[in-house]
N, C-alpha and C positions, 0 to 999 in steps of 0.2 A: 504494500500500500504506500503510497507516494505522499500522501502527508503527514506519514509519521514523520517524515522528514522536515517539517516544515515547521514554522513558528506560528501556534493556533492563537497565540494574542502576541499583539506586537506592540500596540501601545496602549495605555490605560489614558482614556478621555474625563470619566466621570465617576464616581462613587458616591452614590448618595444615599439615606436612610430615609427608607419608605415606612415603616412602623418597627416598634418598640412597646416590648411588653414585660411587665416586671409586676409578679404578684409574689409576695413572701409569704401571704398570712398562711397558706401549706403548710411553708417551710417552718412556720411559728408552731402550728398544731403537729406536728410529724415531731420536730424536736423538744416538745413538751414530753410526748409519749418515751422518747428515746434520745440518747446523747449522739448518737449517729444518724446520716440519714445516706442513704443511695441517690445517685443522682446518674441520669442518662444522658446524652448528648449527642445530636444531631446536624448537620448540615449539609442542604438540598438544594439545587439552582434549578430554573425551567423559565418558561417563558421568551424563549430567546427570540428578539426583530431584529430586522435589520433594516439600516436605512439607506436607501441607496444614493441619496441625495449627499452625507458625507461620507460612504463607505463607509460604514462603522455598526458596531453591533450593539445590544444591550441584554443584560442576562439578570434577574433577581436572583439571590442569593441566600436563603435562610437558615437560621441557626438557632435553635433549641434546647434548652435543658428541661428536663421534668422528673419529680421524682419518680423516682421506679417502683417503689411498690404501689403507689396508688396511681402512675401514670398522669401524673397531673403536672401540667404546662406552669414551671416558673418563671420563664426568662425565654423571651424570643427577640429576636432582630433581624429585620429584613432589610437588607442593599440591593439598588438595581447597581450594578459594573456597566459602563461603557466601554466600549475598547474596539481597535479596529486588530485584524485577522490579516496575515500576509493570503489568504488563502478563504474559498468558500466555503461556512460552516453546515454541516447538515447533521441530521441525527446520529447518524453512525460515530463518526466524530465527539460529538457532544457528551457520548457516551465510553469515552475511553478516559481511562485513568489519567494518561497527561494531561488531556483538556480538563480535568476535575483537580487535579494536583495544580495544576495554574491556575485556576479561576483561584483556589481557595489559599494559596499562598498569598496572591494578592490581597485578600480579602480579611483573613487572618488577623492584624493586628488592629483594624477597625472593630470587628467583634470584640474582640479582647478588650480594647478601650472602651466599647460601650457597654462592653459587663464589668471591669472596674466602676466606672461611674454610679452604674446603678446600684452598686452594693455599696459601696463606700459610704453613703451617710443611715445607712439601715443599722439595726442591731444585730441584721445576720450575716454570720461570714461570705467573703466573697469567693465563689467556687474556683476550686483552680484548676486550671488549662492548662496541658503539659504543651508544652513548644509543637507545635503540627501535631495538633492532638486529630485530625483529619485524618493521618496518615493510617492510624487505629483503625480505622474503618474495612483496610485493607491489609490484611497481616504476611499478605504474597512477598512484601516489600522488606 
């Protein structure tokens, strides 16, 4: 295949925060019950356009935490990435681990800052994210 070869984002145009959600009171009642709590973590992109008027693409990008035993959503944060493609994106593409390993490197430390933020004036600790904690997703690697 000829665009494994190639560079699926070339340059990053925009990142910007579509929604933001942060609910602790869970995490309040879960940590009354127990000095521990589980926690899951997520992140998914779709929606991908293009525009053909600058060349360029845009993809949303979401990322989740919830607790695990009761599956309840504490922390979500949505980016659309703009960025243009040396190369035409299509599904097959979209779905390969490089194109998911660049979109979220990019993306990466945006998350991260806006799950600091939101914990930081709470009384709940702020969850921690090991460095491409993405990477976990896929243990081939």
């Amino acid at each position: 295949m000829e665009w494994e070869e190639k560079i699926m984002i070339k340059n990053i145009i925009s990142i910007s925060l579509n929604q933001q959600i942060l609910n602790i009171q869970p995490i309040k009642e879960t940590l009354n019950d127990s000095e521990t709590i589980t926690i899951n973590n997520g992140i998914t992109y779709g929606n991908l356009a293009y525009n053909k008027e600058i060349d360029a693409y845009r993809i949303n990008v979401n990322f989740q935490i919830t607790i695990a035993e009761l599956d309840l959503l504490i922390f979500s944060v949505e980016h659309t990435v703009g960025f243009t493609s040396e190369n035409k994106l299509d599904e097959e593409m979209l779905s390969t681990k490089d194109f998911a390993y660049a979109l979220f490197e990019i993306i990466e430390p945006y998350i991260r800052e806006r799950l600091i933020n939101s914990f930081e004036h709470t009384e709940v600790p702020t969850p921690r994210l090991p460095y491409r904690f993405w990477k976990d997703y896929n243990k081939e690697d």
